[in-house]
C-alpha positions as CSV (number, residue, x, y, z in Angstrom):
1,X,109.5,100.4,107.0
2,X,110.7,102.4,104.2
3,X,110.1,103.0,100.1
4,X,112.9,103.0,98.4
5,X,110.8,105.0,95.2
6,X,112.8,105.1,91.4
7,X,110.9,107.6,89.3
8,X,111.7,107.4,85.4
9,X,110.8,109.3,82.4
10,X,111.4,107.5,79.1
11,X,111.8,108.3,75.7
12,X,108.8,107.7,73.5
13,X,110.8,105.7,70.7
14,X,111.9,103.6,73.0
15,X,109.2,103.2,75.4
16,X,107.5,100.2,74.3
17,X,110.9,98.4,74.8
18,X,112.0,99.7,77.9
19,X,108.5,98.8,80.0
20,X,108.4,95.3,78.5
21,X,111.8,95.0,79.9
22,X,111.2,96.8,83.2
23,X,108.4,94.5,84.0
24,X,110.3,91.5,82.9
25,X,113.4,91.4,83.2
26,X,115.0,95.0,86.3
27,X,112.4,94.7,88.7
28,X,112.3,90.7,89.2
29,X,116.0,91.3,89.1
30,X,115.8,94.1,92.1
31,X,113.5,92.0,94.0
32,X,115.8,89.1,93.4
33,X,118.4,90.6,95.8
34,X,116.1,89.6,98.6
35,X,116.6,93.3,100.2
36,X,112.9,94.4,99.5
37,X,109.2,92.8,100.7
38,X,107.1,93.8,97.4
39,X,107.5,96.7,94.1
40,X,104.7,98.9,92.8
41,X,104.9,99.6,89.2
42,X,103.1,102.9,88.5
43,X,102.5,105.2,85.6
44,X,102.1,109.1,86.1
45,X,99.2,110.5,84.3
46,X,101.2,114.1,83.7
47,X,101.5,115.0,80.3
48,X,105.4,116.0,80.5
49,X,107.0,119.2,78.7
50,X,110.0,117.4,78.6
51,X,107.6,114.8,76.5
52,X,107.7,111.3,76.8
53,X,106.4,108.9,79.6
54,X,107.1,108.7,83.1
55,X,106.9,105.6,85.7
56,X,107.4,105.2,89.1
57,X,108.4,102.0,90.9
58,X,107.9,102.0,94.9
59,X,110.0,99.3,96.2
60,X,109.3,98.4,100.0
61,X,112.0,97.2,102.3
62,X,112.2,96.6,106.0
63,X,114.5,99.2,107.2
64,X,117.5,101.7,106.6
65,X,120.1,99.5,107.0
66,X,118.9,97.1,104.3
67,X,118.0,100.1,101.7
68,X,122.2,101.1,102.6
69,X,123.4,97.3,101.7
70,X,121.7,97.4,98.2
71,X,123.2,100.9,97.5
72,X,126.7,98.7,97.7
73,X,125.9,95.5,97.4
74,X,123.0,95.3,94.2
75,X,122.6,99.0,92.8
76,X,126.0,99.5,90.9
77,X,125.3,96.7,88.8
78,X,122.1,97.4,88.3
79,X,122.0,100.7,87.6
80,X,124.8,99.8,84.9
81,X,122.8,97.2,82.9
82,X,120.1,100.2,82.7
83,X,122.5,102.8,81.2
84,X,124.1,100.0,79.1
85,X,120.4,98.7,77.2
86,X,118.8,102.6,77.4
87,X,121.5,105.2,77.3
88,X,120.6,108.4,76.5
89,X,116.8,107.6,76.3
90,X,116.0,108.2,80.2
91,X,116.1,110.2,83.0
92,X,115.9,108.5,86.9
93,X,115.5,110.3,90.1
94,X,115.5,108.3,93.5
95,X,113.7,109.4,96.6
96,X,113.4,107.9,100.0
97,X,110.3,107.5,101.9
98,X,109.7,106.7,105.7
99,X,106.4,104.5,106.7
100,X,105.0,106.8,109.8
101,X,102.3,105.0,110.3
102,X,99.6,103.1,108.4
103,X,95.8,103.5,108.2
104,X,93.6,100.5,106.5
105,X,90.0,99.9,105.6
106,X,87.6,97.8,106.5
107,X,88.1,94.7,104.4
108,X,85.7,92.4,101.9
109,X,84.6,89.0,103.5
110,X,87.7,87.1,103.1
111,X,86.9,83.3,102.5
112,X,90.5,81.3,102.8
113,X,92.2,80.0,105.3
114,X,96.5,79.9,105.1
115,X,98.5,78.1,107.3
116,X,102.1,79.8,107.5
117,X,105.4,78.5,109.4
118,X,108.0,80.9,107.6
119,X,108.4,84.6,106.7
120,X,104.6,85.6,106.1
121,X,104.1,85.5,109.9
122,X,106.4,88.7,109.9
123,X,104.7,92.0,110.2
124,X,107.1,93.5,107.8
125,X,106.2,90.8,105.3
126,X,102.6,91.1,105.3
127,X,102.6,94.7,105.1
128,X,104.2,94.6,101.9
129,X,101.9,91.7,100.4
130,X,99.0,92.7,102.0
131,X,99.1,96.5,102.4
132,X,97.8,95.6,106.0
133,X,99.0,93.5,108.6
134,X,97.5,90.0,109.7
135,X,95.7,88.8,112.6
136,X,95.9,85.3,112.7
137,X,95.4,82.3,115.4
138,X,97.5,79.3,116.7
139,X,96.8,75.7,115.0
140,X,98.8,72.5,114.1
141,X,99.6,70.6,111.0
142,X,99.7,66.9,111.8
143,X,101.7,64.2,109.6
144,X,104.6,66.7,108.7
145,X,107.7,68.4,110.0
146,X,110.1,71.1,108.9
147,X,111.8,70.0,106.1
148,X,116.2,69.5,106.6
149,X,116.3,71.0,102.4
150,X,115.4,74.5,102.3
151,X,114.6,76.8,99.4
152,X,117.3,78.4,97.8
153,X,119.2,77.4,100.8
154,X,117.6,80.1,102.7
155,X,113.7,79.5,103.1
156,X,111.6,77.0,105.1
157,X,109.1,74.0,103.4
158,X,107.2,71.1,104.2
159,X,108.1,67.4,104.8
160,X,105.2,65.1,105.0
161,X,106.0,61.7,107.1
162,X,102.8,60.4,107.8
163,X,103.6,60.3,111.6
164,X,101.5,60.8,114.3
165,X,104.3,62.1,115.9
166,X,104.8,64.8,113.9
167,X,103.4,67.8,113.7
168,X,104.2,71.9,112.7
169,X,103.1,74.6,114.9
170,X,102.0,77.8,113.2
171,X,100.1,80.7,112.7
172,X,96.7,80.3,110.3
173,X,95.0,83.9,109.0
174,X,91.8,84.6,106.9
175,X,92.4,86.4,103.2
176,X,90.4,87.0,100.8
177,X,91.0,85.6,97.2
178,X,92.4,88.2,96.2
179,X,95.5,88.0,99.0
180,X,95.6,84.5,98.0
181,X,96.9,85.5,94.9
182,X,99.1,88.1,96.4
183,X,100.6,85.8,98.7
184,X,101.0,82.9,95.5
185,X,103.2,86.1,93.6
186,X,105.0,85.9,97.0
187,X,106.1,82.4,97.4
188,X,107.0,82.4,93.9
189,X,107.6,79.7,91.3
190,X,109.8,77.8,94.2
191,X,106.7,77.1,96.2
192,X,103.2,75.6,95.5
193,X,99.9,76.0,97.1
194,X,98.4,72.7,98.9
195,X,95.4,72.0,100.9
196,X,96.0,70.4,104.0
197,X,93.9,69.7,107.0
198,X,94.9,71.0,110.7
199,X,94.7,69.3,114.1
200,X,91.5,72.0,114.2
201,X,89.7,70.4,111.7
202,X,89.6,73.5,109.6
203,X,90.5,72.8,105.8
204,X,93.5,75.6,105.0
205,X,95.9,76.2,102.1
206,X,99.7,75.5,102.8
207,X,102.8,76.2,100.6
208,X,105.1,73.6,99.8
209,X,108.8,73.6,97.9
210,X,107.8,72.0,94.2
């Protein structure tokens, strides 16, 4: 995995206007591309002699070759709408930043169960929500299948039939509430959060296209 880190120092007149539209409107825009797992938006707390106010965003993303097809694909245009809206009021360096390896702490009680059948059974994935990777166990969701319509064309939902005969294989894991939230900012506003009940008997969340 790599972090593919922009670090930015703004003016102070136009400060104010350029984070409102950082948080806003670029970095849903970047993450839009569907090249990166999760951005960190960051402040440095170092009083500049240059003055103003510098911000880091750490965006993670799978591998090299993905980081390469946003440089041509995404970051010309991008980088253009930034110099278009704040010319002359910023200054942007980007560094690289290879994942060696990953340490993690012990973690709080977590107290939800959430059954996944798409993208947040990859390790990648969770890494970048989480900060940690998941261990999770094998269960069924009765009374539903794999839905023909995806998200966007692209992503995986829910069909409920009410059959007996149907029924979704997947992957449950254990998060605390605060991943639960962390994995809601994941699905975005395409998906919503359900509870369903698996052939276990264990109560669990599930996401579901709106």
């Amino acid at each position: 995995m790599y972090i593919y880190n922009v670090t930015t120092n703004i003016e102070e007149s136009a400060h104010d206007a350029w984070l409102q539209w950082m948080k806003e409107s670029h970095i849903p825009q970047v993450l839009s591309t569907g090249k990166f797992l999760s951005a960190k938006f960051t402040k440095v707390l170092v009083e500049e002699d240059m003055g103003g106010f510098t911000y880091s965003v750490q965006y993670t993303v799978p591998d090299k070759a993905t980081l390469e097809r946003y440089y041509k694909e995404d970051a010309p245009a991008l980088i253009e709408s930034i110099q278009k809206k704040f010319a002359g009021q910023l200054v942007s360096f980007k560094t690289e930043l290879e994942v060696v390896d990953e340490f993690f702490v012990q973690r709080a009680a977590a107290t939800h169960f959430l059954f996944t059948y798409g993208t947040l059974q990859e390790r990648d994935v969770q890494l970048g929500v989480f900060a940690r990777p998941l261990n999770g166990f094998e269960d069924e969701l009765p009374l539903y299948t794999i839905s023909d319509d995806k998200v966007a064309d692209l992503y995986p939902t829910l069909q409920h039939t009410g059959s007996k005969e149907d029924a979704i294989k997947g992957q449950v894991y254990t998060l605390t509430h605060q991943e639960l939230q962390k994995a809601d900012q994941y699905e975005g506003e395409a998906y919503e959060r359900i509870q369903i009940k698996l052939v276990s008997g264990k109560n669990a969340w599930a996401y579901i296209a709106k």
